[in-house]
DRENLUM-388535 format. One record per atom (N, C-alpha, C, O, CB): residue in one letter; x, y, z negated; atom name; residue number from 0. Coordinates in steps of 0.05 Angstrom, whole numbers, plus 5000, padded with zeros to 4 digits. Glycine has a CB too. Layout:
# DRENLUM-388535
{code->A; px->X; py->Y; pz->Z; site->CA; pos->NUM}
...
# end
This chain:
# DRENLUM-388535
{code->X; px->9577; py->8840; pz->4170; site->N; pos->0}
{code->X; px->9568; py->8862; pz->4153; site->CA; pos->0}
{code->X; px->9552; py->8883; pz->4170; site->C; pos->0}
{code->X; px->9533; py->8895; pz->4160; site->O; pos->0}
{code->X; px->9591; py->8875; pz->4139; site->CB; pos->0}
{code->X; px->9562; py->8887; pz->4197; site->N; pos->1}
{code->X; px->9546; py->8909; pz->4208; site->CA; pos->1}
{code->X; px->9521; py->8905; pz->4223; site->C; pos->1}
{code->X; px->9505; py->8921; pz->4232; site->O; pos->1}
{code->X; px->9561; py->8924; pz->4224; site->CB; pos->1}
{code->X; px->9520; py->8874; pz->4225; site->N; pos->2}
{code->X; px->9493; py->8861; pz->4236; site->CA; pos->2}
{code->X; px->9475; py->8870; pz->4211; site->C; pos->2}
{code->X; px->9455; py->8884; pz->4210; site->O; pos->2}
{code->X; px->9495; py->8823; pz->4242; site->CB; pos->2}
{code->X; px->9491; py->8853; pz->4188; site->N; pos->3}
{code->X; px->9461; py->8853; pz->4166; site->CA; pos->3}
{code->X; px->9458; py->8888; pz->4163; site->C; pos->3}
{code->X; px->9436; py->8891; pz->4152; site->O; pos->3}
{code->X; px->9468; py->8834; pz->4127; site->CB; pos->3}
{code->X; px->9469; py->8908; pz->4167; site->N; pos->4}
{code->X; px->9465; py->8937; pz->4156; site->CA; pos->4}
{code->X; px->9441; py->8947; pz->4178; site->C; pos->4}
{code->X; px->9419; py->8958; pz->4173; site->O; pos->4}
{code->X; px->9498; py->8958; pz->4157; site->CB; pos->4}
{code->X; px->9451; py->8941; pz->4201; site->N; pos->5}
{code->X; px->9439; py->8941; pz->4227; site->CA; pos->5}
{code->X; px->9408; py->8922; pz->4225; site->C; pos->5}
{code->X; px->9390; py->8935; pz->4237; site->O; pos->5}
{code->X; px->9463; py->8926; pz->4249; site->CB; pos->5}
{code->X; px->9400; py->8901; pz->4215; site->N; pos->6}
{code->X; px->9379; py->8889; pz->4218; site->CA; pos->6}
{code->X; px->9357; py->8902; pz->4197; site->C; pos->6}
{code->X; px->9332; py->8901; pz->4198; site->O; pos->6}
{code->X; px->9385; py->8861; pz->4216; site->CB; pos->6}
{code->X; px->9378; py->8916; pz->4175; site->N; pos->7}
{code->X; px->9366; py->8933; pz->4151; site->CA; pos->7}
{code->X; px->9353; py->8950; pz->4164; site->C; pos->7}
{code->X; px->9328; py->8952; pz->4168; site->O; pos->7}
{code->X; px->9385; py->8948; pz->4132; site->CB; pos->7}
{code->X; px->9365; py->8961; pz->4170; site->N; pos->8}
{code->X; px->9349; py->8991; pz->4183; site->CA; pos->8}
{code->X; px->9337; py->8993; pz->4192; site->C; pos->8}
{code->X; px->9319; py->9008; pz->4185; site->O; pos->8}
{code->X; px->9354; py->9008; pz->4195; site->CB; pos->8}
{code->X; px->9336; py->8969; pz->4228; site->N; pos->9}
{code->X; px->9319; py->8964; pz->4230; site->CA; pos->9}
{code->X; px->9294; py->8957; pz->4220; site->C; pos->9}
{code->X; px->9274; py->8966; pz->4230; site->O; pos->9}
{code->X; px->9325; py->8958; pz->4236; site->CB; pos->9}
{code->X; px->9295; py->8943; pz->4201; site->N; pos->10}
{code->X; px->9274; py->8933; pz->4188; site->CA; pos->10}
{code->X; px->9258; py->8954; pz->4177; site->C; pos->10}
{code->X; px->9234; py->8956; pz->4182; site->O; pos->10}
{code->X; px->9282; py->8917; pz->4169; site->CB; pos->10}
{code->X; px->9270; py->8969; pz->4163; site->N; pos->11}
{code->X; px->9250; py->8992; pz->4149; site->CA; pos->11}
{code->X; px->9248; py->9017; pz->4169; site->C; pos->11}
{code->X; px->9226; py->9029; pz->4170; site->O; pos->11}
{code->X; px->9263; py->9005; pz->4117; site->CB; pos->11}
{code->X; px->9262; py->9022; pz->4178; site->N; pos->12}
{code->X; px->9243; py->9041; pz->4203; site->CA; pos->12}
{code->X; px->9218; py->9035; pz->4217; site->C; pos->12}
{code->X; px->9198; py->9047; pz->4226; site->O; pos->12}
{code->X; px->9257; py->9046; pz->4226; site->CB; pos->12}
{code->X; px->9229; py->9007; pz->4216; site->N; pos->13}
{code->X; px->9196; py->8998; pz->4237; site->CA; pos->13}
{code->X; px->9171; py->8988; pz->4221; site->C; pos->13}
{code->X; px->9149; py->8981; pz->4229; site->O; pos->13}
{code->X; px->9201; py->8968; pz->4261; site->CB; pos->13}
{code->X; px->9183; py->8991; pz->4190; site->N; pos->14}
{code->X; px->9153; py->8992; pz->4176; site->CA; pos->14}
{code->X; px->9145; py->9018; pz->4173; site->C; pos->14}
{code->X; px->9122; py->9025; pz->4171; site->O; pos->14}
{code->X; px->9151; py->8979; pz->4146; site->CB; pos->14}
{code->X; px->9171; py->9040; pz->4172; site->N; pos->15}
{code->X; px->9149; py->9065; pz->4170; site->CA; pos->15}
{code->X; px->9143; py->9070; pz->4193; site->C; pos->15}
{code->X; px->9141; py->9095; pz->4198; site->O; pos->15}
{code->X; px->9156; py->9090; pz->4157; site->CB; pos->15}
{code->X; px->9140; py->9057; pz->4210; site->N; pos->16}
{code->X; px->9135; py->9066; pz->4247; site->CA; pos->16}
{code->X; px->9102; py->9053; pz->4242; site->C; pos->16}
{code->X; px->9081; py->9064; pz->4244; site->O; pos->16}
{code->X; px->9164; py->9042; pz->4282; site->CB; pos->16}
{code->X; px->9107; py->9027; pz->4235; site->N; pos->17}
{code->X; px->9081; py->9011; pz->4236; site->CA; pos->17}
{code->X; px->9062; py->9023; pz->4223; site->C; pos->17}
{code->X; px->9041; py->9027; pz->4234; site->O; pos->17}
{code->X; px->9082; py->8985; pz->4227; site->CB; pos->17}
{code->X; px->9069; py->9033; pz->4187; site->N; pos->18}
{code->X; px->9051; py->9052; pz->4177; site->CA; pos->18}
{code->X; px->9046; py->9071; pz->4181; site->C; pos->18}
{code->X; px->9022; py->9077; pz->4178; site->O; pos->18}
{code->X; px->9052; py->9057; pz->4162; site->CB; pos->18}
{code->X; px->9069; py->9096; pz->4193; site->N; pos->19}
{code->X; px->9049; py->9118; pz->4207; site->CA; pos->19}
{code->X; px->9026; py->9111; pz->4230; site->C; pos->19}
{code->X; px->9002; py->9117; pz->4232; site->O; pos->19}
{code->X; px->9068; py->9138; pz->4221; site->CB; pos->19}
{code->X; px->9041; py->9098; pz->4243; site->N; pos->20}
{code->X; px->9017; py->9083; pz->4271; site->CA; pos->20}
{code->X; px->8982; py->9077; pz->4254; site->C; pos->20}
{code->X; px->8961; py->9087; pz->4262; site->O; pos->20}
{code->X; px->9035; py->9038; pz->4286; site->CB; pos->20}
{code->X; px->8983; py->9067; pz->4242; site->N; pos->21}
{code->X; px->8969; py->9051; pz->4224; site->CA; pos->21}
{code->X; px->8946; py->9081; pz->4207; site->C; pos->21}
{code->X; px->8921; py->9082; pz->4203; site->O; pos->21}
{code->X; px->8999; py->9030; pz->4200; site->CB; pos->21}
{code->X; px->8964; py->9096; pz->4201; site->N; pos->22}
{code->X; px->8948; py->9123; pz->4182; site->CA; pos->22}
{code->X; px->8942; py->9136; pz->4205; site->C; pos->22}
{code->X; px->8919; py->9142; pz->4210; site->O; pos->22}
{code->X; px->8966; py->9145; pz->4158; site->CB; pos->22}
{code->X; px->8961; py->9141; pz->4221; site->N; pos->23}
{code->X; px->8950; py->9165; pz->4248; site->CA; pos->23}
{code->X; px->8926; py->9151; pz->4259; site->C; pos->23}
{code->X; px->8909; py->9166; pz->4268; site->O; pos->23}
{code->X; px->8976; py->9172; pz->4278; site->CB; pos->23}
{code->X; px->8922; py->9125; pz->4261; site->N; pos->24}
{code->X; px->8899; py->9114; pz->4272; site->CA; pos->24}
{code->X; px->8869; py->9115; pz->4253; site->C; pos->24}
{code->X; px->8850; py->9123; pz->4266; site->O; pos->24}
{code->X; px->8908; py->9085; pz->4277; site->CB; pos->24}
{code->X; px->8868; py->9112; pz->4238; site->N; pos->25}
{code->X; px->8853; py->9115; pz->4208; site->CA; pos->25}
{code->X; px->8849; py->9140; pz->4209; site->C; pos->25}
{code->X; px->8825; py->9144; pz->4207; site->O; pos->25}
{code->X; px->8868; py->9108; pz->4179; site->CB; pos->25}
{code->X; px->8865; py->9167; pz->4213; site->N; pos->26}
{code->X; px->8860; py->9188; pz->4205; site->CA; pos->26}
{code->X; px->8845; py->9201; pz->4229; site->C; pos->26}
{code->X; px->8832; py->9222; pz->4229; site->O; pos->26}
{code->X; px->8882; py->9201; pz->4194; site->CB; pos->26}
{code->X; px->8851; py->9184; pz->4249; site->N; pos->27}
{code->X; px->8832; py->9190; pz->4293; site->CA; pos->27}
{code->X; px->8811; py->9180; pz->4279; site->C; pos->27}
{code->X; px->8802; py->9201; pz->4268; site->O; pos->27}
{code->X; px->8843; py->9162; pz->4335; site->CB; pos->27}
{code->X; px->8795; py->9160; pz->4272; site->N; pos->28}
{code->X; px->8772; py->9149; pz->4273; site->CA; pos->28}
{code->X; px->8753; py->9161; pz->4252; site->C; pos->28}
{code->X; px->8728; py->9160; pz->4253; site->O; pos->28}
{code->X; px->8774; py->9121; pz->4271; site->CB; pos->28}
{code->X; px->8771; py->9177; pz->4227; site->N; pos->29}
{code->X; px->8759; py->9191; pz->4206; site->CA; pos->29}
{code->X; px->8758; py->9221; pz->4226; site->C; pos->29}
{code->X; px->8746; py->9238; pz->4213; site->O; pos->29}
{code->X; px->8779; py->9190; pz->4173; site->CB; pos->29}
{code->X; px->8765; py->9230; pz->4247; site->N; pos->30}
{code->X; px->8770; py->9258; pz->4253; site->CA; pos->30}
{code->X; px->8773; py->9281; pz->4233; site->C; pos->30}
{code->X; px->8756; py->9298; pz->4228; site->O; pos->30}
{code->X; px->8751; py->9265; pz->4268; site->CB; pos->30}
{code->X; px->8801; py->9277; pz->4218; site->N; pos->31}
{code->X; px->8810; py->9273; pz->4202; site->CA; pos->31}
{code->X; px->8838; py->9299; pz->4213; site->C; pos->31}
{code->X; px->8857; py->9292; pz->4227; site->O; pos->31}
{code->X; px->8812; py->9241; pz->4196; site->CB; pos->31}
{code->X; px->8834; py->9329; pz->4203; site->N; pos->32}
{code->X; px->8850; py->9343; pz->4204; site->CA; pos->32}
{code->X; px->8881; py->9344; pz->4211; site->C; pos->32}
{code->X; px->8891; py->9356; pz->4230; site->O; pos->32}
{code->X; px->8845; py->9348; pz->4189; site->CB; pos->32}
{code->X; px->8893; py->9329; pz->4194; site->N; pos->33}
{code->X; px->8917; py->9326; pz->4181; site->CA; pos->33}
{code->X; px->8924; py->9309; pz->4192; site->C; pos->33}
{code->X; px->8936; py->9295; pz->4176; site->O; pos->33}
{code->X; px->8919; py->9322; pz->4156; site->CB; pos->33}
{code->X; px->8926; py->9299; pz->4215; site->N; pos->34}
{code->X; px->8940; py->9273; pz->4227; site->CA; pos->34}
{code->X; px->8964; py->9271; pz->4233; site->C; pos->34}
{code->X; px->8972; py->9294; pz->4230; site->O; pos->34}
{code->X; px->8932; py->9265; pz->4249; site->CB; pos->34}
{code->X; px->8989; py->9251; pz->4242; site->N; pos->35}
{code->X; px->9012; py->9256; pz->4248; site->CA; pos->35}
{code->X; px->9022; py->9264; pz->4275; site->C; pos->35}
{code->X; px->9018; py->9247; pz->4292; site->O; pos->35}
{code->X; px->9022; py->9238; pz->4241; site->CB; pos->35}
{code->X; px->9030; py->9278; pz->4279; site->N; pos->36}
{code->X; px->9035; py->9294; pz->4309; site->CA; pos->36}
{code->X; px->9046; py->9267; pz->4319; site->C; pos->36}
{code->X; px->9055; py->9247; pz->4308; site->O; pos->36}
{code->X; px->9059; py->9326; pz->4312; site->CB; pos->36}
{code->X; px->9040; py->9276; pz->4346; site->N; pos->37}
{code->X; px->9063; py->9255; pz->4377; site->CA; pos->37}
{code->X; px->9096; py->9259; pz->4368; site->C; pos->37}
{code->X; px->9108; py->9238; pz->4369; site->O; pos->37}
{code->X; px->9060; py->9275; pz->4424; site->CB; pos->37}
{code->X; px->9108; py->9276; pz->4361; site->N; pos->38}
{code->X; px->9126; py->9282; pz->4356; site->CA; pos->38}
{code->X; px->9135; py->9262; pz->4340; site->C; pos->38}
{code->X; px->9149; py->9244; pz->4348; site->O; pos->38}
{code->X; px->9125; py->9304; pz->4350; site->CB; pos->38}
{code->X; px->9123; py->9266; pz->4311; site->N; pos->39}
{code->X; px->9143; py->9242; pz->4299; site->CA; pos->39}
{code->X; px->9140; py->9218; pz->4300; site->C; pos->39}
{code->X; px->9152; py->9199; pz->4289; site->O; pos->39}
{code->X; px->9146; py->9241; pz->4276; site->CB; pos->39}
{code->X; px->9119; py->9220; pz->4318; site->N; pos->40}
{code->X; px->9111; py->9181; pz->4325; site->CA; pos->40}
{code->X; px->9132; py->9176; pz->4343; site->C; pos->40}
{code->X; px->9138; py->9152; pz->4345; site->O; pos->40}
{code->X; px->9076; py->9170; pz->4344; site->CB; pos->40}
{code->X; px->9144; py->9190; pz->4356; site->N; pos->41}
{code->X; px->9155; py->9192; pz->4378; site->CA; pos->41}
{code->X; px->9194; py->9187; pz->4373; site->C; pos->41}
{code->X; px->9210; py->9172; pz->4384; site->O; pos->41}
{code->X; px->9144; py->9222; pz->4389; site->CB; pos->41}
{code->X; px->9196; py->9206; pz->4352; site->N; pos->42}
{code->X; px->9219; py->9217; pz->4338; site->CA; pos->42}
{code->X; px->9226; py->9188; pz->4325; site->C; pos->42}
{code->X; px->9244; py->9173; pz->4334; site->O; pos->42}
{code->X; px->9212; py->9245; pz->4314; site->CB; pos->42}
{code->X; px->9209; py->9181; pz->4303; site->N; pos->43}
{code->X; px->9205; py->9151; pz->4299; site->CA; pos->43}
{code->X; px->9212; py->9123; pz->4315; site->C; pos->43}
{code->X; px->9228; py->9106; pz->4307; site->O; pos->43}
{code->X; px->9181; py->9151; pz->4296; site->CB; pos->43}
{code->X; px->9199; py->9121; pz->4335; site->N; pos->44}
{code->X; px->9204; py->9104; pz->4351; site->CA; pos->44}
{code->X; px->9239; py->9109; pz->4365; site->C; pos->44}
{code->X; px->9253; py->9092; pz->4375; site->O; pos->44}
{code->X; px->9179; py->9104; pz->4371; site->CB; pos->44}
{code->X; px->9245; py->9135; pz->4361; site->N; pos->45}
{code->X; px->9270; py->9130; pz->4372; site->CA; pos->45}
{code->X; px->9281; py->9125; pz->4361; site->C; pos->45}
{code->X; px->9302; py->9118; pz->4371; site->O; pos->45}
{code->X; px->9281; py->9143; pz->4383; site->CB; pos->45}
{code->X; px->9281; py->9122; pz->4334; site->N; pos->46}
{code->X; px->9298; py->9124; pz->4312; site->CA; pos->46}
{code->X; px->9305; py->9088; pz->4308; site->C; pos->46}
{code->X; px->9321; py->9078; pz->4291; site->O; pos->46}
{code->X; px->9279; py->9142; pz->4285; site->CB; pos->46}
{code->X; px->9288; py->9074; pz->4330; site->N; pos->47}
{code->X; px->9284; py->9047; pz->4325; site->CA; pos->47}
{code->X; px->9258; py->9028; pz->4316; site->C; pos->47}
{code->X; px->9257; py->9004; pz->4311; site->O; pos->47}
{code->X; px->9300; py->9045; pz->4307; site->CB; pos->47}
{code->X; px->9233; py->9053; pz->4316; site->N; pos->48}
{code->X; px->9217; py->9027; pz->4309; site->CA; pos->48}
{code->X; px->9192; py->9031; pz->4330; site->C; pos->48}
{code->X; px->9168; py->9030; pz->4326; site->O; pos->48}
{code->X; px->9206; py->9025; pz->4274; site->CB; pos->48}
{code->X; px->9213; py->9035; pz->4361; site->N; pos->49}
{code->X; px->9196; py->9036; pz->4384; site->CA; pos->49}
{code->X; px->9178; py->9005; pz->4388; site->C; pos->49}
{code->X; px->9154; py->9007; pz->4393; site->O; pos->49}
{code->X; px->9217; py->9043; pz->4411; site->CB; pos->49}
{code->X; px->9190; py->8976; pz->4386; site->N; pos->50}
{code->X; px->9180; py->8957; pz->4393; site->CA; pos->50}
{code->X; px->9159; py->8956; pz->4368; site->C; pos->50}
{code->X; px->9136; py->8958; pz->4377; site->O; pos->50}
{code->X; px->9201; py->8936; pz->4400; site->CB; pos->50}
{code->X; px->9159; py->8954; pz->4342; site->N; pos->51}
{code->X; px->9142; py->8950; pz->4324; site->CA; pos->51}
{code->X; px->9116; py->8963; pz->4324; site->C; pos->51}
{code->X; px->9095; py->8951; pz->4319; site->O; pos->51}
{code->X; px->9154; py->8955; pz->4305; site->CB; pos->51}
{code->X; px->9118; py->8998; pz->4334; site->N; pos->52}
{code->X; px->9102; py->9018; pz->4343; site->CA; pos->52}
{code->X; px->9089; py->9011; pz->4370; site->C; pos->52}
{code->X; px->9070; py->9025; pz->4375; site->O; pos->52}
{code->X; px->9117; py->9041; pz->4345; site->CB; pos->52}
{code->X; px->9095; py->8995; pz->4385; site->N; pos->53}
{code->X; px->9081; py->8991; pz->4408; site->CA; pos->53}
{code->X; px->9072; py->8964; pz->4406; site->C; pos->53}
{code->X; px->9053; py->8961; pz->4421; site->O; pos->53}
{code->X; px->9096; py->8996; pz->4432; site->CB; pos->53}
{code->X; px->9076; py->8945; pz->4394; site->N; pos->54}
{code->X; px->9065; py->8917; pz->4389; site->CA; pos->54}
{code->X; px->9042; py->8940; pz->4367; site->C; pos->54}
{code->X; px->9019; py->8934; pz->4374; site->O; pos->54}
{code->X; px->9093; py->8884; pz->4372; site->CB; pos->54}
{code->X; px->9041; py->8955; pz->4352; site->N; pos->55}
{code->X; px->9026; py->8966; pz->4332; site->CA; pos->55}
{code->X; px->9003; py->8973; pz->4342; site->C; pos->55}
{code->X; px->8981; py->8963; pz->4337; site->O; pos->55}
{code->X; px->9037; py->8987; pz->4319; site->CB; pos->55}
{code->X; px->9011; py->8993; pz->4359; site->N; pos->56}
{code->X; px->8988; py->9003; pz->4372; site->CA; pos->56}
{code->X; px->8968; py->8990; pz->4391; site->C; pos->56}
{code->X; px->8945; py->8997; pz->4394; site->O; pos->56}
{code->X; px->8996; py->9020; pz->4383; site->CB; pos->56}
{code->X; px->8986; py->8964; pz->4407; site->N; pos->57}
{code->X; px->8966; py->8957; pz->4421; site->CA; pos->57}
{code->X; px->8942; py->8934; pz->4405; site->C; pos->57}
{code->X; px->8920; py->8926; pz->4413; site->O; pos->57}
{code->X; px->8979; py->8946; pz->4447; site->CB; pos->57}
{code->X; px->8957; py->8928; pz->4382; site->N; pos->58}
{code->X; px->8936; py->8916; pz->4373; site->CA; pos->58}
{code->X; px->8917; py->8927; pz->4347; site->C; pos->58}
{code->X; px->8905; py->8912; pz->4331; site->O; pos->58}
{code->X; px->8945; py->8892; pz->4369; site->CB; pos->58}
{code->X; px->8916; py->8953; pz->4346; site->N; pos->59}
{code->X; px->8891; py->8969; pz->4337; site->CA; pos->59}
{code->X; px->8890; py->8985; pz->4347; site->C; pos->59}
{code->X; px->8878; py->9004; pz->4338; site->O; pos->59}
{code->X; px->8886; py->8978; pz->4316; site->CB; pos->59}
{code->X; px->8905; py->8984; pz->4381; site->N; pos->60}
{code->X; px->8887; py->9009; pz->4402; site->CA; pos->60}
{code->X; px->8898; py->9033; pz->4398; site->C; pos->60}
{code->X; px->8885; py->9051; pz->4409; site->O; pos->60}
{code->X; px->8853; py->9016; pz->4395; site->CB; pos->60}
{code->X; px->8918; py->9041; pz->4386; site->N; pos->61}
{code->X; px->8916; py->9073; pz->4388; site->CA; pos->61}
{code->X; px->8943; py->9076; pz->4403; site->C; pos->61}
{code->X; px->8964; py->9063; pz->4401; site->O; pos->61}
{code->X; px->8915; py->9091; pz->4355; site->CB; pos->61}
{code->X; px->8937; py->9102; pz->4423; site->N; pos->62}
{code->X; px->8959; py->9114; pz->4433; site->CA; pos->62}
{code->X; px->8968; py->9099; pz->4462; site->C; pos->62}
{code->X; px->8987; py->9106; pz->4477; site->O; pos->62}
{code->X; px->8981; py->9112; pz->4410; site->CB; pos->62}
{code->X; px->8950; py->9078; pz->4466; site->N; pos->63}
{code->X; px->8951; py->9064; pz->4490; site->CA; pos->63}
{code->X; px->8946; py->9084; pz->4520; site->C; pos->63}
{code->X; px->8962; py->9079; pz->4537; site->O; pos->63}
{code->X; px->8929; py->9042; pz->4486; site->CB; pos->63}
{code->X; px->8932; py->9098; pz->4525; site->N; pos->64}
{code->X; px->8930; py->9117; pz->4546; site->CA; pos->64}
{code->X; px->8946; py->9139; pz->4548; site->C; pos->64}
{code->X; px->8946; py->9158; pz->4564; site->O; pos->64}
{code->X; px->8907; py->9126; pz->4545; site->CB; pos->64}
{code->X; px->8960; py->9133; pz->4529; site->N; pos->65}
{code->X; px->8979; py->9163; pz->4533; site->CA; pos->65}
{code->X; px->9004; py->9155; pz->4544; site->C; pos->65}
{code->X; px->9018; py->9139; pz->4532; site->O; pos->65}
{code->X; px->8986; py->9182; pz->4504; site->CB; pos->65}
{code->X; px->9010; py->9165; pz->4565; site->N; pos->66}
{code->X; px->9030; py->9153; pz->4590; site->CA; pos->66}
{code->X; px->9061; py->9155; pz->4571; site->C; pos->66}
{code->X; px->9078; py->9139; pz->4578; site->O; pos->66}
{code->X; px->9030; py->9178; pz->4625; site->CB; pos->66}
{code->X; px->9070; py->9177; pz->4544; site->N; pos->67}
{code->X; px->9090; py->9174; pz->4540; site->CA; pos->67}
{code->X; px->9095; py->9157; pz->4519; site->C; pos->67}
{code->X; px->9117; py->9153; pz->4508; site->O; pos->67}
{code->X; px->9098; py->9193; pz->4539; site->CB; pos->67}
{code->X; px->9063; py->9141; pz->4510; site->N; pos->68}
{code->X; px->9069; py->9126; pz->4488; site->CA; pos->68}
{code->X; px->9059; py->9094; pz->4509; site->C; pos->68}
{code->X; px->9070; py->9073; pz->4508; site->O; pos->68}
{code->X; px->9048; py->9137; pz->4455; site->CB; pos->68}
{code->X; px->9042; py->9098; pz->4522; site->N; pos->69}
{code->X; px->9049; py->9069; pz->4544; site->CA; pos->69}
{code->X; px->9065; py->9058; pz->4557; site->C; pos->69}
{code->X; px->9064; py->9034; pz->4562; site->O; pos->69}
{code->X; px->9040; py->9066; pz->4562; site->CB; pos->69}
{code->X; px->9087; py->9079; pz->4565; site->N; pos->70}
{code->X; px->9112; py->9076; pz->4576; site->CA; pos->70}
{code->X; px->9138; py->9078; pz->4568; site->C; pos->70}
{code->X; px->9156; py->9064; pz->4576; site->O; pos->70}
{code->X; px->9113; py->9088; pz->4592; site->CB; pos->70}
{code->X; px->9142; py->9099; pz->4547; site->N; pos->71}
{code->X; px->9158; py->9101; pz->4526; site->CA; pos->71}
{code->X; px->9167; py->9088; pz->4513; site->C; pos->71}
{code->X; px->9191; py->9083; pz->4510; site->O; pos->71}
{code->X; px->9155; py->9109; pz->4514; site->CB; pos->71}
{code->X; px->9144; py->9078; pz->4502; site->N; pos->72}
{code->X; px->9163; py->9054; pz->4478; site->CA; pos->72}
{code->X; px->9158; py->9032; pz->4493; site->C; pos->72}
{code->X; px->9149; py->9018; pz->4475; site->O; pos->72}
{code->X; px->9150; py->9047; pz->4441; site->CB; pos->72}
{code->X; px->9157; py->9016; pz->4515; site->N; pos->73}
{code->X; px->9166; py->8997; pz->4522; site->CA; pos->73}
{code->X; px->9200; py->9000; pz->4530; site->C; pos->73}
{code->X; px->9220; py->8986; pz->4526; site->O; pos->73}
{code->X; px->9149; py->8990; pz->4541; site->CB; pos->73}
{code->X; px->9195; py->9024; pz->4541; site->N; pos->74}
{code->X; px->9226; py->9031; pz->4551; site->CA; pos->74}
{code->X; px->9243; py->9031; pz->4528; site->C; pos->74}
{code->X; px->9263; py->9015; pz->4528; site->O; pos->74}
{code->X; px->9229; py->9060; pz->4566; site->CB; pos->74}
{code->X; px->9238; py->9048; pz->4508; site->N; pos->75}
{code->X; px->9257; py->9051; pz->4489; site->CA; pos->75}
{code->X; px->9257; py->9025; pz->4477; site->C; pos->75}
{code->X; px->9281; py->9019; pz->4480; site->O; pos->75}
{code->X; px->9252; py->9072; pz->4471; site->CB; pos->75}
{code->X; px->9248; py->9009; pz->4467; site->N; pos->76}
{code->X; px->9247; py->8976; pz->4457; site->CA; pos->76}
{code->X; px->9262; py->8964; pz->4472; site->C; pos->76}
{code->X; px->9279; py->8947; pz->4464; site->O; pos->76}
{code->X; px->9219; py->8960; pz->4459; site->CB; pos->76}
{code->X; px->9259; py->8972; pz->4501; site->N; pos->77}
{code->X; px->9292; py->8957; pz->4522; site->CA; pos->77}
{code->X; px->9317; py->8965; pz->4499; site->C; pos->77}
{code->X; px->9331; py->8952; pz->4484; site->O; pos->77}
{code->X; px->9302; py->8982; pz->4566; site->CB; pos->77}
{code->X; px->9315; py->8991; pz->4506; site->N; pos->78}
{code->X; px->9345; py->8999; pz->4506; site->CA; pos->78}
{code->X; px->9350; py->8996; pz->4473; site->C; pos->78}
{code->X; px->9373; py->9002; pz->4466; site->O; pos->78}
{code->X; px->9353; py->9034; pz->4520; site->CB; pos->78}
{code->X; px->9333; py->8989; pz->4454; site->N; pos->79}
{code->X; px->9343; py->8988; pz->4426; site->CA; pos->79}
{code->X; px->9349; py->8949; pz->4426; site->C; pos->79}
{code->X; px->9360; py->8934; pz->4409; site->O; pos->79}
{code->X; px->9312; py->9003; pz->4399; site->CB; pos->79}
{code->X; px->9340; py->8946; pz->4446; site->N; pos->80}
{code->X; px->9339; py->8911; pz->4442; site->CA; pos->80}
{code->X; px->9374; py->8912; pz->4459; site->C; pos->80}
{code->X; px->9388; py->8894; pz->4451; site->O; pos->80}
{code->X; px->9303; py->8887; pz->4466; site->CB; pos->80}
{code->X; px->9382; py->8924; pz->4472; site->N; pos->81}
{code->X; px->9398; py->8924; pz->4491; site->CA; pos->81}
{code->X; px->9422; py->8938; pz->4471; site->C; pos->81}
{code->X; px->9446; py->8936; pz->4476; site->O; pos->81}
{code->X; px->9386; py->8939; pz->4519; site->CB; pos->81}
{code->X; px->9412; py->8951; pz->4453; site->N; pos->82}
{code->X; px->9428; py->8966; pz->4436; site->CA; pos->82}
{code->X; px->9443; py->8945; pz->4414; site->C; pos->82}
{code->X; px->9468; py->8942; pz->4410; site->O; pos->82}
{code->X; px->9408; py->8988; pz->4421; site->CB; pos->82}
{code->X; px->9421; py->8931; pz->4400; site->N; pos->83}
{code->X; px->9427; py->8908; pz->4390; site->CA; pos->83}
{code->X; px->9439; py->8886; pz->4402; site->C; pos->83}
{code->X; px->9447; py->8870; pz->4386; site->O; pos->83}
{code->X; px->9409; py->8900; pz->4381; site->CB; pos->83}
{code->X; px->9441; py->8883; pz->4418; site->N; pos->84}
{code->X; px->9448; py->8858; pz->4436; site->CA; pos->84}
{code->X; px->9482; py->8863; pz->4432; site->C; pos->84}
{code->X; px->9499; py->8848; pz->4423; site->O; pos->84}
{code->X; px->9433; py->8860; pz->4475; site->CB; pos->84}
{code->X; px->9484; py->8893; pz->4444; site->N; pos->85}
{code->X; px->9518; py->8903; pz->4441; site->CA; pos->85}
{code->X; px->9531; py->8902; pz->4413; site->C; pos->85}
{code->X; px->9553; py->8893; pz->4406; site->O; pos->85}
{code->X; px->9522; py->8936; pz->4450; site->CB; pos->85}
{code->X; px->9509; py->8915; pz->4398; site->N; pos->86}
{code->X; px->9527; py->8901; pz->4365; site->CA; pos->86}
{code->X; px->9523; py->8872; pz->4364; site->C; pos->86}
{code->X; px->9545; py->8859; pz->4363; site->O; pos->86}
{code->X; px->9513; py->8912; pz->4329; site->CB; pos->86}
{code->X; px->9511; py->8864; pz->4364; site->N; pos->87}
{code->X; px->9511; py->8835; pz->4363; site->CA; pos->87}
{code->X; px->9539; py->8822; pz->4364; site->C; pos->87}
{code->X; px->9556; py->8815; pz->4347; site->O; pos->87}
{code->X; px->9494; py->8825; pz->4384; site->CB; pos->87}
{code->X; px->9539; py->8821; pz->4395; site->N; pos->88}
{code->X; px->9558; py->8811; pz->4412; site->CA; pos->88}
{code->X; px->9579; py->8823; pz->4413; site->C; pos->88}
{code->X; px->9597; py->8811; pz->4425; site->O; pos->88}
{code->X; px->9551; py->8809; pz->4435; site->CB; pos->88}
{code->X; px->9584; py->8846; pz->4402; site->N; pos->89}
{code->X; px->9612; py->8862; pz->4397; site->CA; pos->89}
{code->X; px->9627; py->8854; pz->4367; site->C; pos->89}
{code->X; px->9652; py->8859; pz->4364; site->O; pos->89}
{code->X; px->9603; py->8897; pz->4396; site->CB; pos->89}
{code->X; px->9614; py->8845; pz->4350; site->N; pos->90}
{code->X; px->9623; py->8840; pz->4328; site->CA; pos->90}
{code->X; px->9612; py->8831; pz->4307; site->C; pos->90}
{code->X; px->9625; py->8827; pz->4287; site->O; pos->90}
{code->X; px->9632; py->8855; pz->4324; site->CB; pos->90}
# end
């Protein structure tokens, strides 16, 4: 039960990780006021949808030069994969 609650959440955080990624990029190339701050891209990915957000970005390019989103969410994707690994294997 706490795998499948756990794979839930996962799951939909990292589509709204993938879709903000996805509009904040759209809204860079429109130079486009209203974009989504680093913050909640950021806030987001911690929240769990660091690996989805960084497989996201590098394949439509955005946010790749920025050292806390090049390095960040690889790191954080460790420790959420490492996170999972412990529920997993805990119960």
């Amino acid at each position: 039960m706490v795998i499948a609650v756990t794979a839930l959440y996962a799951g939909c955080v990292s589509v709204f990780g993938i879709i903000f990624m996805i509009v904040d990029k759209r809204r860079a190339v429109r130079k486009h006021k209203n974009r989504i701050s680093e913050r909640t891209l950021l806030l987001t990915a911690a929240c769990g949808a660091a690996m989805a957000m960084w497989l996201t970005g590098r394949q439509i390019r955005h946010k790749t030069k920025k050292p806390l989103f090049r390095w960040g969410l690889p790191i954080l994707s460790g420790l959420h994969v490492a996170a999972a690994g412990t529920v997993y294997f805990s119960g």
